[in-house]
C-alpha angles and dihedrals in degrees: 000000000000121000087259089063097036092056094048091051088055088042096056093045094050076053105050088050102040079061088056081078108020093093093050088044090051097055104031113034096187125148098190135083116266115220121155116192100274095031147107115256101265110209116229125258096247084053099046080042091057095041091052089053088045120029095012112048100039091052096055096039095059084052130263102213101029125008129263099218092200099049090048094053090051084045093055095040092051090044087237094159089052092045085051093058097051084054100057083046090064097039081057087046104052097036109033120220107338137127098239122225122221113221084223103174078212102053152328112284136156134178128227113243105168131062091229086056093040089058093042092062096037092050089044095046119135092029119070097337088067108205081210096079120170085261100051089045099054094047106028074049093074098066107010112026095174107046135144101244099047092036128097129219144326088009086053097057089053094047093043086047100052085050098047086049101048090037091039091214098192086055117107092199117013114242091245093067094120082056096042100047097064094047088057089040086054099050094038085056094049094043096052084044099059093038088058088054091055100037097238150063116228142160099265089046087047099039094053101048084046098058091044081064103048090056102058091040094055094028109020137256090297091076095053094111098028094120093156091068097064092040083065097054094045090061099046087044081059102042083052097050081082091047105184094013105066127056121251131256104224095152091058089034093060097054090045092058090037089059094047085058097060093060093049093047090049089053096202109213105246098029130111086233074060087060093042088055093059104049126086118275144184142201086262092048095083101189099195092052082053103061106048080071087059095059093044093056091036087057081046085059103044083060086047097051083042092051088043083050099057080045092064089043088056090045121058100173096047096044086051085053089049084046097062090039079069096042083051097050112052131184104338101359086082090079080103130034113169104198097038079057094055084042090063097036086051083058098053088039084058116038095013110206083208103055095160123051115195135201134167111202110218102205138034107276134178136235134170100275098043148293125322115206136241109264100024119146104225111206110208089189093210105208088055086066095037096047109016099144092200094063099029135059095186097049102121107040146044117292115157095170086085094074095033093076123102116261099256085068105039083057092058090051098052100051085050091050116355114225095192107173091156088026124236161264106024104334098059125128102287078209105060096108092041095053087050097055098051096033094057092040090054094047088048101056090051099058091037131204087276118350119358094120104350150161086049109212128179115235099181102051111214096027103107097013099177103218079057123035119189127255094237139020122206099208088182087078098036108119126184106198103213129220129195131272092288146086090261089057114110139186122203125193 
C-alpha cells in the first residue's frame, strides 16, 4: 500500500466517523454539555466530534478484528493512541464521572470514563451489560456466527462453558502442559534457525513460526503445514473489520468451518481439539464456532510476545532478570515464569490488542448521574485505563511490578484502576492462562537462558526510550538483527 492509499484509508475512516455526527452537528449547533435533571451527562457535538476524529477513527482504521499494517505504522509515527487518550482526559475532565453519552443520530451509546464504572460494566456482563453488542455481531458474524461472545442464553452458556472447560481458564498452567511445552521448544528452534539464515529476525519470520504453533497446539501436529487454513480465517478477519458493511463470505465460512470440523473430529492426542473431544457437549454448544475465537486471540498474542520481545531489547536489566528466571526454572518447571508473564502482560498493558471493549446494556439501569437506557452500545476505550498519566505514574513505561504482586492485592488494584488486557468479571478471555503460558515460554525460549537472541541492541534510537514508551508500537516493523552463538553476537530491534 503506497502513502497515497494509506492516507485515503485514514481518511475514509475519520470520515465515516466524522458522519456518525454530522447529522446531529447539522440540526443542533450547541457547544455546551447537555445534562436534564434525571440524565447522563450528553457530551456536546463539537466534543463527540472531536472523539470520533481522535479515539474512534483511528481505532477502527488500524482494524478491529485483524490488523492494517500500514495504518499501524502511520499510527505509531503521528503518535494517534497517545492523542486518543488525551482526548478521553479531557472528555473526564470536562464531564466528571459519567458515563458520557454521545448524541449519535443512529443509537444510544456512552462511553465509560471512570474505573468504578469500568468495574461496574465489566462485574454485571453478560446481564444486563451483553458482551454481544450490534458491532461485535455484525463483524465476529462473519467467521464465527455462533459464537460465544456474540451468542445469547441459554446458547451462550453452553457455549462459555465448552471454552472455559477445554482452556481451563481457572487454570494457571493447562494440564497438557507436558504436551504443550515441546510444541513451543520445536518451533522456537526452527524460528531462530531460520532467522539466523536470514540474518534477522522479523515479523513475517516470527508470525509464521508462531501460527505454526498455534496449530498444532490447538489441532495437532497434523495441522503443522496447513497453511491454507489460516489463510481462510485472515480473509474473513478482513472481510469482518467492516463489519456491517461488508458481505459475508459464507461460501468460504462454511469450509473453514468445515475444515475446522475435520480436526475435532480427528481428535489428535495431544491437541486441544483432543481435550474438546473429552468434555461434555450439546447440541448448542457448537465446537467448531468455538474455535475460530481461539485463533483470533492466539495471532493477538504472537503481537503481544513480539512486542515483549522488543521490551526486553529496550531493557537490558530487565531482559538479564527474565533470563535467570529461566536459569531457575529448568525443563518443566518453565510451565510458569512470573516475570516472562508480566513481560507479556506488560506488552498488552502497553500497546492493548482490545482496545475497545464493548458492551450493550439490555435493560434501563441506573447510575449516579441518571438513567441509561435499554440498547445502548457502552465504549470502555482500553489504553485510557492502561496509560492514563493522571492516574498512573508508571504509565509510560515498564513496569512489570504491577502484575508480580499476590492476588489479595491485585484485587485491590484493580478495583482502584482496572488493567484489563483479556478484560474482566465473567465474561473474561477463558484463555488467558493459556495465552500466558505459551506466550512466556515462548518468549522464553527466544531470548534463552544465555544466548537464543541476545545482546540485545537497539538499531532505531528513541524508539523504545524507556522513560517513554510509545503509544504504539508497530511490531510489523520491528527487526532483531541476530548474531551467532557468541558473545559477539548481537540482536537489534
Amino acid at each position: 500500500m503506497n502513502k497515497h492509499h494509506r492516507n485515503l484509508l485514514l481518511a475514509g475512516a475519520l470520515g465515516l466517523a466524522g458522519g456518525l455526527v454530522a447529522t446531529r452537528l447539522m440540526t443542533r449547533a450547541r457547544g455546551a454539555a447537555g445534562t436534564r435533571e434525571g440524565e447522563l451527562p450528553t457530551a456536546s457535538v463539537l466534543d463527540t466530534l472531536a472523539l470520533a476524529v481522535d479515539v474512534l477513527a483511528p481505532t477502527f482504521a488500524k482494524g478491529v478484528i485483524i490488523r492494517r499494517p500500514a495504518v499501524v505504522a502511520l499510527a505509531e509515527r503521528l503518535e494517534l493512541d497517545r492523542r486518543a487518550i488525551g482526548r478521553m482526559q479531557k472528555l473526564r475532565n470536562k464531564y466528571g464521572s459519567g458515563p458520557l453519552m454521545l448524541p449519535l443520530p443512529i443509537r444510544k451509546q456512552a462511553v465509560i470514563l471512570t474505573p468504578e464504572h469500568a468495574r461496574r460494566v465489566l462485574d454485571e456482563s453478560p446481564e444486563p451489560f451483553s458482551a454481544a453488542s450490534s458491532e461485535k455481531r455484525a463483524a465476529l458474524s462473519h467467521f464465527e456466527p455462533h459464537g460465544s461472545l456474540i451468542s445469547q442464553c441459554p446458547q451462550r452458556s453452553a457455549r462459555r462453558r465448552f471454552n472455559e472447560d477445554v482452556l481451563e481458564h481457572e487454570r494457571a498452567v493447562h494440564h497438557m502442559v507436558d504436551k504443550f511445552l515441546p510444541v513451543v521448544d520445536d518451533e522456537a528452534g526452527r524460528l531462530l534457525a531460520n532467522a539466523r539464515t536470514q540474518g534477522e529476525l522479523d515479523w513475517d519470520t516470527f508470525n509464521a513460526g508462531w501460527t505454526r504453533m498455534v496449530r498444532r497446539v490447538v489441532f495437532g501436529d497434523a495441522a503443522a503445514g496447513d497453511q491454507t487454513i489460516s489463510d481462510m480465517i485472515i480473509e474473513l478477519r478482513k472481510a469482518a473489520n467492516w463489519a456491517f458493511m461488508h458481505p459475508k463470505k459464507t461460501g468460504l465460512r462454511s469450509r473453514f468451518l468445515a475444515r475446522i470440523q475435520g480436526y475435532l473430529d480427528r481428535a489428535e492426542p495431544g491437541s486441544l481439539a483432543a481435550v474438546a473431544a473429552s468434555v461434555p457437549q450439546s447440541a448448542d454448544t457448537m465446537a467448531n464456532h468455538q474455535v475460530p475465537q481461539w485463533l483470533f486471540a492466539f495471532d493477538a498474542a504472537g503481537m503481544a510476545t513480539f512486542r515483549a520481545l522488543a521490551l526486553l531489547a529496550a531493557h537490558p536489566d530487565q531482559a538479564a532478570r527474565a533470563r535467570a528466571e529461566l536459569r531457575s526454572h529448568p525443563g518443566i518447571e518453565r510451565q510458569y515464569l512470573p516475570f516472562l508473564r508480566s513481560t507479556v502482560l506488560e506488552s498488552l498493558r502497553l500497546w492493548p490488542t482490545t482496545p475497545a471493549i464493548l458492551r450493550q446494556s439490555t435493560r434501563a439501569t441506573q447510575w449516579d448521574g441518571g438513567t441509561m437506557p435499554e440498547g445502548t452500545g457502552i465504549l470502555l476505550f482500553t489504553p485510557f485505563f492502561h496509560r492514563d498519566d493522571g492516574r498512573m505514574a508508571c504509565a509510560d513505561r515498564f513496569a512489570p511490578e504491577l502484575w508480580l504482586k499476590d492476588d489479595k492485592v491485585r484485587d485491590v488494584q484493580d478495583r482502584d484502576w482496572p488493567l484489563v488486557p483479556f478484560s474482566s468479571g465473567p465474561v473474561m478471555c477463558p484463555a488467558r492462562n493459556l495465552v500466558l503460558m505459551l506466550t512466556s515460554v515462548m518468549l522464553g525460549a527466544l531470548i534463552g537462558e544465555d544466548d537464543g537472541i541476545h545482546g540485545l541492541t537497539p538499531s532505531q534510537q528513541g524508539r523504545l526510550d524507556p522513560a517513554r514508551l510509545p503509544g504504539t508500537l508497530d511490531n510489523y516493523s520491528l527487526r532483531f538483527v541476530v548474531g551467532a552463538h557468541n558473545d559477539a553476537g548481537t540482536t537489534r530491534w
